[in-house]
TORTOR-467180 format. One record per residue: residue in one letter; y negated, z negated, x of N, C-alpha, C in turn. Coordinates in pm, 1 decimal. Atoms other than C-alpha are relative to their C-alpha. Example, Ala and Ser with C-alpha at 12.3 -4.5 7.8 and 13.67 -1.06 7.14 Angstrom:
% TORTOR-467180
{aa = A; n.yy = 119.0; n.zz = 0.0; n.xx = 89.0; ca.yy = 450.0; ca.zz = -780.0; ca.xx = 1230.0; c.yy = -120.0; c.zz = 0.0; c.xx = 90.0} $
{aa = S; n.yy = 119.0; n.zz = 6.0; n.xx = -82.0; ca.yy = 106.0; ca.zz = -714.0; ca.xx = 1367.0; c.yy = -109.0; c.zz = -73.0; c.xx = -77.0} $
***
This chain:
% TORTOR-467180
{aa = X; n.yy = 120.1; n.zz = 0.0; n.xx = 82.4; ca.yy = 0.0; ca.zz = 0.0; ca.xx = 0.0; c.yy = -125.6; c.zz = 0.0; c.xx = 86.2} $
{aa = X; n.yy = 110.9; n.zz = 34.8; n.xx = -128.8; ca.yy = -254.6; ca.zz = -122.8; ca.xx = 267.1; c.yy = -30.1; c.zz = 219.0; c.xx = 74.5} $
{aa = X; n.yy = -2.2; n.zz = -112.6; n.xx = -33.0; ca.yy = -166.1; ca.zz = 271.2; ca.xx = 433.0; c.yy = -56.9; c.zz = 72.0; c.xx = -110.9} $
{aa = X; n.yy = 94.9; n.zz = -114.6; n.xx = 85.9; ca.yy = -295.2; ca.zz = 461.7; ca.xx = 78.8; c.yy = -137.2; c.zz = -51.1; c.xx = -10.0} $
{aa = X; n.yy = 97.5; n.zz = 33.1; n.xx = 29.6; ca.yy = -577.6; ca.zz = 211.3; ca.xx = 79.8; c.yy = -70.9; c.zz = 64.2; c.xx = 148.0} $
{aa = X; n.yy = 36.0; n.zz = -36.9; n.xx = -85.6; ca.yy = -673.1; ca.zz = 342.8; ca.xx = 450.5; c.yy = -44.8; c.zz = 93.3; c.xx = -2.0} $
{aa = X; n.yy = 55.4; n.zz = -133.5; n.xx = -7.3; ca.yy = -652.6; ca.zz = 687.9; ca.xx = 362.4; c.yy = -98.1; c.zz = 19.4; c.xx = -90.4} $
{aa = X; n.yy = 58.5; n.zz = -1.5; n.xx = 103.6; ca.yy = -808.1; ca.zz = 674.2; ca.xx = 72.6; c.yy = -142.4; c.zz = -48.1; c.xx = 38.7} $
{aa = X; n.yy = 97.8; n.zz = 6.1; n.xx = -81.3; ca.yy = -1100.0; ca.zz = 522.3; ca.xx = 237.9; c.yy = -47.4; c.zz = 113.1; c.xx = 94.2} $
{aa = X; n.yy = 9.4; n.zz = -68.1; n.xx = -75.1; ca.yy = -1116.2; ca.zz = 743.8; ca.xx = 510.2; c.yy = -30.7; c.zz = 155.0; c.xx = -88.6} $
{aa = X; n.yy = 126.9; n.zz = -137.9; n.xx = 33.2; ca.yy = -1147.1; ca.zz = 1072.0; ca.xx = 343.2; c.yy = -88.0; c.zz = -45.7; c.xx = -101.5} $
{aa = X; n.yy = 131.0; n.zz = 21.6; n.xx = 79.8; ca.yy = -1397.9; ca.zz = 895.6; ca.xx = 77.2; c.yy = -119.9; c.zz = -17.4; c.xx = 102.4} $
{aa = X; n.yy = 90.0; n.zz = -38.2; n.xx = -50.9; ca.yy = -1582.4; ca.zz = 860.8; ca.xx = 361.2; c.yy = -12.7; c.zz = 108.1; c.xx = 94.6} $
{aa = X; n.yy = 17.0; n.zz = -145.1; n.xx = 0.4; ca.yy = -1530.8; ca.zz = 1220.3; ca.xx = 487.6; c.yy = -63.6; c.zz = 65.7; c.xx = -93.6} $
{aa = X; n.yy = 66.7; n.zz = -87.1; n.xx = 108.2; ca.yy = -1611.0; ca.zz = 1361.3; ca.xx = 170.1; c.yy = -171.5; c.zz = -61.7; c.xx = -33.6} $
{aa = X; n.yy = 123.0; n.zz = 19.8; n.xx = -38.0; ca.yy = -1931.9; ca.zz = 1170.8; ca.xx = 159.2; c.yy = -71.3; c.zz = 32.1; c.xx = 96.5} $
{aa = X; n.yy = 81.6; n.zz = 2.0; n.xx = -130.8; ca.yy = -2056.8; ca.zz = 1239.6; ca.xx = 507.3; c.yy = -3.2; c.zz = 183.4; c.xx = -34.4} $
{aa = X; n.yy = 63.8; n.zz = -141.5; n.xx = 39.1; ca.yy = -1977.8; ca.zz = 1600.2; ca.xx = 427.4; c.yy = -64.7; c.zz = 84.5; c.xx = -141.0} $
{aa = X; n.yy = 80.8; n.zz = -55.9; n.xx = 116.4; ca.yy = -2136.3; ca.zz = 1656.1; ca.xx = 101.4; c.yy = -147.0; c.zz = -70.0; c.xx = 8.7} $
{aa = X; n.yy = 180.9; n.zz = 29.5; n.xx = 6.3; ca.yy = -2482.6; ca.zz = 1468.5; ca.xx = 203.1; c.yy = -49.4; c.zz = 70.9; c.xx = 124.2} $
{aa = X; n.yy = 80.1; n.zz = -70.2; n.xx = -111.4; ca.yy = -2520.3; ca.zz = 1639.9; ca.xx = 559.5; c.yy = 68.0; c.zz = 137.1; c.xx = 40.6} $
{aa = X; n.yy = -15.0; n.zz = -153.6; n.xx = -39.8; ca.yy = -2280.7; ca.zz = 1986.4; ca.xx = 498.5; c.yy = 14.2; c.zz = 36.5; c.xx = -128.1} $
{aa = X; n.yy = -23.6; n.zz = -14.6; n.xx = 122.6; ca.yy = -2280.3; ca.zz = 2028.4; ca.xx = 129.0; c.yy = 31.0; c.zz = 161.1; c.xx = 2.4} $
{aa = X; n.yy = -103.0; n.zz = -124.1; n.xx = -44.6; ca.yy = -2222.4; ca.zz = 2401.3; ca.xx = 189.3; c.yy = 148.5; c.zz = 11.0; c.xx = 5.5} $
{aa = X; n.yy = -166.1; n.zz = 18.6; n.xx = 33.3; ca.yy = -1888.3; ca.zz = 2329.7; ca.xx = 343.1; c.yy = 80.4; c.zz = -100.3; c.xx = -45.8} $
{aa = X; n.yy = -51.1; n.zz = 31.5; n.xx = 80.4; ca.yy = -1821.9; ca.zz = 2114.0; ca.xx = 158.0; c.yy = 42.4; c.zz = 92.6; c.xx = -128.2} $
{aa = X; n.yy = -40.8; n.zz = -116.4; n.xx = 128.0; ca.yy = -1824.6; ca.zz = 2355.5; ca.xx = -185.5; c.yy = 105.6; c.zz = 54.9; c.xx = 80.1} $
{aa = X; n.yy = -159.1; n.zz = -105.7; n.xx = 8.8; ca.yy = -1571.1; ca.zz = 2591.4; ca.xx = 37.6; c.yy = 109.9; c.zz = -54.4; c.xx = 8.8} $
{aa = X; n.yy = -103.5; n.zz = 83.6; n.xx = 5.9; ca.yy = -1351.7; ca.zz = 2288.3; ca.xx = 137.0; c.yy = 38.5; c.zz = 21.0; c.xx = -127.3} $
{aa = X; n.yy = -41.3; n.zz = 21.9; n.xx = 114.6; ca.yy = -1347.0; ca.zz = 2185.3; ca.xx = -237.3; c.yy = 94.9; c.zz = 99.3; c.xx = -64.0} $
{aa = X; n.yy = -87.1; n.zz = -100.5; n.xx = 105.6; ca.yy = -1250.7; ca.zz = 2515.2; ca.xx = -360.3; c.yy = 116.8; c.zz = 45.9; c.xx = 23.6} $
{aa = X; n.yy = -132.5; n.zz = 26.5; n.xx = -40.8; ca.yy = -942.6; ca.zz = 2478.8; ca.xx = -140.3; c.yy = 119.9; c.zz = -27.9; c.xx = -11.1} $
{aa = X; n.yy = -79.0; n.zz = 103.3; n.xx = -27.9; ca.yy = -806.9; ca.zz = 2211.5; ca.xx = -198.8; c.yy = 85.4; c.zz = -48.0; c.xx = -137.4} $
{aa = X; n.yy = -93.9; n.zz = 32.6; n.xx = 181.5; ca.yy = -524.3; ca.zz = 2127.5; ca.xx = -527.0; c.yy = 81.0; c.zz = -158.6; c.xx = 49.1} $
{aa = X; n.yy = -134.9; n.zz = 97.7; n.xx = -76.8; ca.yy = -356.4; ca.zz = 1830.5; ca.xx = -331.2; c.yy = -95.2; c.zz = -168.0; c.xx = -92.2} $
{aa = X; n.yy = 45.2; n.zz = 117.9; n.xx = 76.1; ca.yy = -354.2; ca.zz = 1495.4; ca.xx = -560.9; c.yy = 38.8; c.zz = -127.2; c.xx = 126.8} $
{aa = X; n.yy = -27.4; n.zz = 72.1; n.xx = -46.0; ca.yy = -320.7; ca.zz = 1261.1; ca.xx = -226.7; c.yy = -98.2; c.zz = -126.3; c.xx = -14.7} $
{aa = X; n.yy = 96.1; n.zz = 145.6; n.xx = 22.8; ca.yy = -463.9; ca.zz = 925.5; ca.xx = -127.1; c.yy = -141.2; c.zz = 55.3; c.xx = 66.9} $
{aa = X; n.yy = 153.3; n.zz = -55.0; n.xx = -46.5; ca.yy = -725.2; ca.zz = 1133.2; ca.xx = 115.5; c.yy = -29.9; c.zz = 72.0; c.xx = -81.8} $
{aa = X; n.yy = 72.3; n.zz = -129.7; n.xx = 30.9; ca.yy = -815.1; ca.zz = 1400.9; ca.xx = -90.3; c.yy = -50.9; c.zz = -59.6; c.xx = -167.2} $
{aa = X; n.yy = 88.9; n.zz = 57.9; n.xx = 91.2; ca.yy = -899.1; ca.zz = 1151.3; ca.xx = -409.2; c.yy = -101.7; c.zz = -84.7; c.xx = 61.8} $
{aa = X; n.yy = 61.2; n.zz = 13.5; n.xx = -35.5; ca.yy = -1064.1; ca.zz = 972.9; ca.xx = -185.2; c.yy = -152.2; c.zz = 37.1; c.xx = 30.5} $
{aa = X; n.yy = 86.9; n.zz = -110.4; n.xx = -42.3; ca.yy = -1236.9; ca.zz = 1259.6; ca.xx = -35.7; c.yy = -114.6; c.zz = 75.7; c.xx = -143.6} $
{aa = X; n.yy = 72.4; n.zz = -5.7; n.xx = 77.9; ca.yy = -1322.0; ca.zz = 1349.5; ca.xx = -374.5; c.yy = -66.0; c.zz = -97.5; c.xx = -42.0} $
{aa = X; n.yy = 108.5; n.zz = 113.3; n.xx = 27.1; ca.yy = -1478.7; ca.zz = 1017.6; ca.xx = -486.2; c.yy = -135.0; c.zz = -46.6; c.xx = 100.6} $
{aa = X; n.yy = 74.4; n.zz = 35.7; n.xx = -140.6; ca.yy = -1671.1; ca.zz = 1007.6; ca.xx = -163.6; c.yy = -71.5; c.zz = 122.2; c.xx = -23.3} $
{aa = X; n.yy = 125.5; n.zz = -99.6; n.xx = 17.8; ca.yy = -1860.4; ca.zz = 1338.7; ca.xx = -273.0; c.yy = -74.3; c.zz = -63.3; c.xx = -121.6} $
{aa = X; n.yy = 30.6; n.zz = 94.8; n.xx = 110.5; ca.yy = -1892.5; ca.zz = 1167.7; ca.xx = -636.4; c.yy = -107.8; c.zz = -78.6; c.xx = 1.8} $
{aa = X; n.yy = 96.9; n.zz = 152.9; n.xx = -81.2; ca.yy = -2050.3; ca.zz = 888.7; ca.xx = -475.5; c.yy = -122.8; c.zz = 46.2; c.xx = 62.9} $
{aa = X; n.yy = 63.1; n.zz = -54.3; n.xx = -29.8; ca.yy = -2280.7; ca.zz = 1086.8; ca.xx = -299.2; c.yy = -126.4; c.zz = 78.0; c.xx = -81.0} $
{aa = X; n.yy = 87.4; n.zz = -54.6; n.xx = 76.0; ca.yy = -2388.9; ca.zz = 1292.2; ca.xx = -552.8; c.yy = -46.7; c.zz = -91.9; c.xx = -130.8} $
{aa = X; n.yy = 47.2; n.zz = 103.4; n.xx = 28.8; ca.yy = -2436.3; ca.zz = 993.3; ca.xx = -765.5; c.yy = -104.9; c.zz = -59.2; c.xx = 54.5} $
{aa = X; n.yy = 112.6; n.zz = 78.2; n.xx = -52.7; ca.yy = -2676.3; ca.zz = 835.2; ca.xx = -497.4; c.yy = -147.9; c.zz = 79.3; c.xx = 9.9} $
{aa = X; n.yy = 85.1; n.zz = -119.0; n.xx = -9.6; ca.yy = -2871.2; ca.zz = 1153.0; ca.xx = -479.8; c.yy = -69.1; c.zz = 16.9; c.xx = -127.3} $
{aa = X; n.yy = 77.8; n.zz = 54.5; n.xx = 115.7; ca.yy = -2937.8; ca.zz = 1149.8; ca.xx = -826.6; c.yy = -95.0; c.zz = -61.3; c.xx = -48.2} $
{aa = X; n.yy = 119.5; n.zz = 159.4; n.xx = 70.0; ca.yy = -3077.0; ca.zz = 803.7; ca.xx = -887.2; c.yy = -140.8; c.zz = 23.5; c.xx = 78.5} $
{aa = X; n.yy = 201.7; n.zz = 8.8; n.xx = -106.9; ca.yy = -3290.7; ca.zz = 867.3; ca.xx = -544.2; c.yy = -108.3; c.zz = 135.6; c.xx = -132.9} $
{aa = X; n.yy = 30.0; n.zz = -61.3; n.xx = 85.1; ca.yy = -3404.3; ca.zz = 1193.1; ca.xx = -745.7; c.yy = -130.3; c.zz = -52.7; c.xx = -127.8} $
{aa = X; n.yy = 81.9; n.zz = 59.0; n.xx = 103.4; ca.yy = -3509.7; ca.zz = 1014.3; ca.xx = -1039.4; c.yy = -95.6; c.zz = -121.1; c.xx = 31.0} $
{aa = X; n.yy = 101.5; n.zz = 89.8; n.xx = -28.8; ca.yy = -3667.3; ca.zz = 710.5; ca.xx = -866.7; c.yy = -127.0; c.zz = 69.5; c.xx = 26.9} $
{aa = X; n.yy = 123.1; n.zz = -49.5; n.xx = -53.2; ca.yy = -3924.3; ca.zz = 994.2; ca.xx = -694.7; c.yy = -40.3; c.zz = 17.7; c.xx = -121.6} $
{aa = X; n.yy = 65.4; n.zz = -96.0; n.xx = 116.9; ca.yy = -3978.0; ca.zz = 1148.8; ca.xx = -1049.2; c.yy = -87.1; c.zz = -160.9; c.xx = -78.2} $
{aa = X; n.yy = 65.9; n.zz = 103.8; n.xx = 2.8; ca.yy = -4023.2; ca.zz = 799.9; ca.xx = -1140.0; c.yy = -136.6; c.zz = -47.3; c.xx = 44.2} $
{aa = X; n.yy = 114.8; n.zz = 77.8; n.xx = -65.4; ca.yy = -4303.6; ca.zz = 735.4; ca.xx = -879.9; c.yy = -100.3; c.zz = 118.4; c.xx = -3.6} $
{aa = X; n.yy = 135.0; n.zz = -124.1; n.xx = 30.5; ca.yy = -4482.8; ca.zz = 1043.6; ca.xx = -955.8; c.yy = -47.2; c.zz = -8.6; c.xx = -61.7} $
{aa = X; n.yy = 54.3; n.zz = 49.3; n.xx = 74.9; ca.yy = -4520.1; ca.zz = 992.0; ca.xx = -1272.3; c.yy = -82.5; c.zz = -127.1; c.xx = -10.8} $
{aa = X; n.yy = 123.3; n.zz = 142.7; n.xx = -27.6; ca.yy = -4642.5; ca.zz = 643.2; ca.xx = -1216.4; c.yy = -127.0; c.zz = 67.5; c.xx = 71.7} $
{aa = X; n.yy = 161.0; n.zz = -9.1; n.xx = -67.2; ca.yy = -4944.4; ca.zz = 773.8; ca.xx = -986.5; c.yy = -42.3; c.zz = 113.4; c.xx = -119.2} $
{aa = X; n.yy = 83.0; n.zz = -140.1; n.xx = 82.3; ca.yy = -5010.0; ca.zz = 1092.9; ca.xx = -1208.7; c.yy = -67.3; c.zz = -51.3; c.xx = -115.1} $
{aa = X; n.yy = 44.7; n.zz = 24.9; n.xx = 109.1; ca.yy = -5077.8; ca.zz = 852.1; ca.xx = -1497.5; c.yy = -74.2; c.zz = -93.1; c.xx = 81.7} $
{aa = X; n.yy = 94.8; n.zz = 97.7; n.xx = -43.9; ca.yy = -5259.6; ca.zz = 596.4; ca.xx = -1293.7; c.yy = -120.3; c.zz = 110.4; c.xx = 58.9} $
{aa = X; n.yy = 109.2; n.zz = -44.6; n.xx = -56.4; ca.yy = -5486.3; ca.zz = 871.4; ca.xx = -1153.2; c.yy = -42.4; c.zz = 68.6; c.xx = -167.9} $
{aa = X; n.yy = 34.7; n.zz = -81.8; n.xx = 149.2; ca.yy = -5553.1; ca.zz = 1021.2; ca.xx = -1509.7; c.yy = -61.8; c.zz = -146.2; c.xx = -30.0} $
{aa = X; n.yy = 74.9; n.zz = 120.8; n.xx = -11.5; ca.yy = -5677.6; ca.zz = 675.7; ca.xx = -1568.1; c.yy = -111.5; c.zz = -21.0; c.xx = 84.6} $
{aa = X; n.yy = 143.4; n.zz = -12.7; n.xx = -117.8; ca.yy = -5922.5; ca.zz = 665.2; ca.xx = -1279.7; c.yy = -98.6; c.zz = 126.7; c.xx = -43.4} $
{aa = X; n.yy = 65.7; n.zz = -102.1; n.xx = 61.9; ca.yy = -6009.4; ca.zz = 1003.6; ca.xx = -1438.9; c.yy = -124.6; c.zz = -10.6; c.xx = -108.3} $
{aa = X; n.yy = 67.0; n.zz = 61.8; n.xx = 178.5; ca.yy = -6105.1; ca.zz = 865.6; ca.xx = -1794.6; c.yy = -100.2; c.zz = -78.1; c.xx = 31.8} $
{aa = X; n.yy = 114.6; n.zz = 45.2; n.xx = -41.5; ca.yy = -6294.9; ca.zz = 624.4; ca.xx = -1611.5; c.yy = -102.7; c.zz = -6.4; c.xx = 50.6} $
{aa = X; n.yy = 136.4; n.zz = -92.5; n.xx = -76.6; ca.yy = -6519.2; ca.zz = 821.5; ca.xx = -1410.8; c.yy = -54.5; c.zz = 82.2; c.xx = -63.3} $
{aa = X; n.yy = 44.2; n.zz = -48.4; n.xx = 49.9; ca.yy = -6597.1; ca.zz = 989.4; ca.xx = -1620.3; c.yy = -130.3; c.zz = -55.2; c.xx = -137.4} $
***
């Protein structure tokens, strides 16, 4: 057990490292690959994960834009 928990780790963090700094090959890996092992669910949850974190960052910026775009539209109203 301890051995699927290793691999399984290991390519989750393969598949993360290559879908945030080769996302390219990553996609051609993916479209490879049919194998239900302990690395290669891994490997897939470890892009998952990735593109999950990418996301949220995503929305936090859209988040902080909006915050200034309405705080300067405010400074607007008031200078006016």
């Amino acid at each position: 057990m301890e051995n699927q928990e290793k691999q399984f780790t290991r390519g989750f963090n393969h598949g993360y490292l290559l879908a945030r700094y080769l996302p390219d090959l990553m996609t051609n890996i993916v479209k490879g690959i049919n194998s239900t092992s302990d690395y290669f669910q891994g490997f897939f949850s470890g892009e998952k994960e990735w593109e999950l974190e990418n996301s949220r960052s995503q929305l936090d910026d859209l988040k902080h834009i909006r915050r200034e775009s309405k705080s300067r539209e405010r400074n607007i109203e008031r200078d006016e």
